[in-house]
N, C-alpha and C positions, 0 to 999 in steps of 0.2 A: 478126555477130561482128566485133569492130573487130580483135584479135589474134587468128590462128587458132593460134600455137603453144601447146602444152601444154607442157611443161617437166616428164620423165619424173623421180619425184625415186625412180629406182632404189638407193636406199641403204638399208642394214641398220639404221641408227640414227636414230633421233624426229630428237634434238638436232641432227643433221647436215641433216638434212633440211629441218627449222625453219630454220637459219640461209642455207642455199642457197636455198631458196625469200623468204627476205626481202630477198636479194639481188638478185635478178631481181624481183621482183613487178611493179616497175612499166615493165617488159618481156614478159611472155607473160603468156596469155588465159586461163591457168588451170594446174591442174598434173595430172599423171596419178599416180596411185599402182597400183603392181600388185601382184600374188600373193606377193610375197616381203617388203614394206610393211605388208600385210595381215594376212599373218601372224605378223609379228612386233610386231605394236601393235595392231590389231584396229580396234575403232570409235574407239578413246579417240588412238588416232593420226588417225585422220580427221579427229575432231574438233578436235585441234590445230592441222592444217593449216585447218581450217576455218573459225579465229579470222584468217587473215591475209585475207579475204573475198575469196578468188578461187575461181572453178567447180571441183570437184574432179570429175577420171573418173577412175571406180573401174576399173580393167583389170583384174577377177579371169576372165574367158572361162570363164564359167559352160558349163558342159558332165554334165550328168545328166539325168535321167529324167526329164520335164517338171514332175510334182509335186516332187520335188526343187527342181530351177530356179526354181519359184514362189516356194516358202517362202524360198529361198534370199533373192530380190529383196525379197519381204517385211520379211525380214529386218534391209535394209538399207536401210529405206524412213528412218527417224529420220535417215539420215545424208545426206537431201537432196541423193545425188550428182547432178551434170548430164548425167555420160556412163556406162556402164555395158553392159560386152562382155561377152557371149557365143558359142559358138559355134554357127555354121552347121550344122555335119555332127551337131549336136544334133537337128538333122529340123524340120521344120516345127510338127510340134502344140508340141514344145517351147520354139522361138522365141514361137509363140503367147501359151503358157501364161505367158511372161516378158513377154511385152510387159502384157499382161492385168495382172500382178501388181505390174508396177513403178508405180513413184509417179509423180504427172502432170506433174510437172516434170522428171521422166527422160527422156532419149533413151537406147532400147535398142541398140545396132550389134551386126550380128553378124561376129565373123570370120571371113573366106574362107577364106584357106590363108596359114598363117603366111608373114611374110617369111624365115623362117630355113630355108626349105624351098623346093627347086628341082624340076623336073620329074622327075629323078632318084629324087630322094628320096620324091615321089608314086608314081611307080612298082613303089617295093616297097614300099608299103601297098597295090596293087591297084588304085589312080585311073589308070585309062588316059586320055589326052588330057596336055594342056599344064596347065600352073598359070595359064595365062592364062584359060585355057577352063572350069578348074575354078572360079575366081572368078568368072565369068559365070553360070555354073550357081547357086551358091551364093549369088548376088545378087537373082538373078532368083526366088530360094526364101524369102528375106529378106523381101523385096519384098512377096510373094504373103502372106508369114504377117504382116504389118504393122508388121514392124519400122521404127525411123526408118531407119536407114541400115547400113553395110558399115564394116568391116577392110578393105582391101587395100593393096599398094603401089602408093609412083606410075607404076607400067609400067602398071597397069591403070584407074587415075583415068578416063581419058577413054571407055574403051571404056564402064566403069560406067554415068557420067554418061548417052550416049546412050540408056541401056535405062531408064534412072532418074532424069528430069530432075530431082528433086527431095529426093532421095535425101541422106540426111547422111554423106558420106566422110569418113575419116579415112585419113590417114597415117601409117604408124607409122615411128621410128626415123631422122628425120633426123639429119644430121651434118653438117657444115663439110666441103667437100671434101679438108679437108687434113688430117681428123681422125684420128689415126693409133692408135686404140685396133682391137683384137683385131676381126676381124669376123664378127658371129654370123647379118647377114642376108645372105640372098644376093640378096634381090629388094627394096633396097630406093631408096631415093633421097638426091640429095645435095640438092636444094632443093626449097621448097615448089612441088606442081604448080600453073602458072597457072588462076586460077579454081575452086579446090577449095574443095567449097562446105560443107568441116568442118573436122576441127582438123586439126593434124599435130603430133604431139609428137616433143621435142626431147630 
């Protein structure tokens, strides 16, 4: 991967989307679209984005019942994404069933423990341990069901990488250290970690 940034185009509108994205193109490695992009354009916005020929990762952290999940990936086989989350705490047969079901040019990741969530906040769900520890756990579960790679933030890049030399990371939620917008991650990073061997969107 010669760019590893993704360029999150978190906006409510196609049109706004399209024009920011043609603005950077010939600066980051591809672009992410999530759950709220998704759903408000569906495939026919993918595919829009999909005319400016850069990798699209789909972020919807598919998270259901493993035949759910499948059909789901299925479903979105036409739309030739590169990257495509799910979640971890989905269990293992269900990462399975999604790795299984996705198209062969998909990398599956699965996400650990959101970056907008601190140990605090694990705690009254009932996850005892660290958020460090629980991404360890959930990596190592990833791994086992054959997933390509992990969510995490850059606190945990390196610990990852040791258990998982091969392993496709991603980073979510970069920012400029001076970027002064609202902040929704707690665990997240200001630059790309050294030798991060996926993307990190921006």
């Amino acid at each position: 991967m010669s760019n590893p940034i993704y360029l999150a185009l978190d906006v409510p509108r196609l049109d706004s989307a399209l024009v920011l994205a043609q603005k950077v193109r010939s600066h980051i490695g591809g672009v992410k679209l999530g759950l709220e992009f998704f759903c408000a354009h569906g495939h026919h916005g993918v595919h829009e984005l999909s005319k400016l020929g850069l990798p699209i990762f789909l972020d919807l952290k598919l998270h259901d019942i493993p035949n759910t999940v499948a059909a789901a990936m299925q479903a979105i086989h036409v739309l030739q994404p590169a990257i495509v989350t799910i979640h971890a705490a989905g269990g293992r047969a269900m990462m399975e069933d999604a790795k299984a079901a996705a198209g062969e040019n998909t990398r599956v990741v699965a996400v650990t423990v959101l970056t907008s969530l601190d140990d605090a906040d694990l705690a009254r769900t009932g996850i005892g341990g660290s958020s460090h520890d629980q991404v360890l756990r959930l990596a190592g579960l990833a791994q086992e069901a054959g997933l390509d790679g992990i969510v995490c933030s850059g606190h945990e890049v390196g610990a990852v990488h040791k258990q998982w030399k091969n392993g496709y990371l991603v980073v979510p939620g970069l920012r400029p250290a001076a970027h002064g917008a609202t902040e929704d991650q707690k665990r997240r990073s200001r630059r790309v970690p050294h030798a991060m061997p996926g993307p990190a969107s921006w």
